[in-house]
Steps between C-alpha positions, in 0.01 A plus 500: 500500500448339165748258533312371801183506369602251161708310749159356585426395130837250477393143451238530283493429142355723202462460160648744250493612136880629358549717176851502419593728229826409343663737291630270300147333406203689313243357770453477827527140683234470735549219795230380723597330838482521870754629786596395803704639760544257817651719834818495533623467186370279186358693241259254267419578115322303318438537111168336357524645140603587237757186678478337802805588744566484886738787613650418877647780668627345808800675743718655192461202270257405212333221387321477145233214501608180706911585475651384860783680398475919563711783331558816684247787443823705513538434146194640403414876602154477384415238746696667757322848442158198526601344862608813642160658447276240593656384779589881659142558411337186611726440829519879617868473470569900385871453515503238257367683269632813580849275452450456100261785428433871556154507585222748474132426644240711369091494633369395832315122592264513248656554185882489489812502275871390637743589216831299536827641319807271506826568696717222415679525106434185449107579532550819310621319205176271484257719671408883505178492708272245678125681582232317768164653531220340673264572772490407892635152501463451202794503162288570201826616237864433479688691202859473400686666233851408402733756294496283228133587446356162618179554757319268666155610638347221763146525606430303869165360476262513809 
């Protein structure tokens, strides 16, 4: 029923705060930006500061600012773990994400959390947990933490 419900909130576009924690820094990196995800499946990011970058998720491939040239998001398990759970989330497709991830939805409409544990090695390796909370229609938190104690914390903006 979820899935349904956010299926609804696909083509719009947010803004969002990051706070990427990398273990091998002593602060935290904070990005500002908005996101974009366009049925059925280009994913948009785009980075206003601390540098300006354009992130094109389109099919498998990705595009960094104007490049006409993709590589394949297969290469990167972080951005595969990304794709999976926006567009399972934001097209109501449960089996895609049910494909890369073990999932476990906590909460009812109002307030909700969908906790996404990879399947795949290769997303094991880069990834140990993706978290989405948010409420009705709306994604309000997306947290990842990698085994190499990297996190990412990623506050959607209404």
């Amino acid at each position: 029923m979820l899935l349904k419900t956010l299926a609804g909130a696909a083509n719009r576009k947010a803004r969002f705060t990051e706070v990427n924690h990398l273990a091998s820094l002593r602060r935290a990196v904070r990005v500002y930006g908005t996101l974009q995800y366009i049925k059925p499946d280009t994913l948009i990011m785009t980075e206003g500061a601390p540098r300006k970058a354009i992130y094109r998720i389109v099919g498998g491939r990705l595009f960094v600012n104007r490049a006409r040239r993709g590589v394949s998001v297969g290469r990167y398990p972080s951005v595969i773990a990304m794709v999976s759970g926006f567009e399972g989330l934001l097209s109501g497709n449960y089996a895609l994400l049910t494909h890369d991830f073990t999932t476990r939805l906590q909460g009812n409409r109002k307030a909700w959390r969908l906790l996404l544990r990879p399947r795949l090695a290769a997303l094991k390796k880069a990834l140990i947990s993706v978290a989405i909370t948010g409420h009705g229609t709306q994604l309000t938190q997306i947290t990842t933490r990698a085994p190499n104690g990297d996190s990412s914390d990623m506050y959607i903006l209404p």
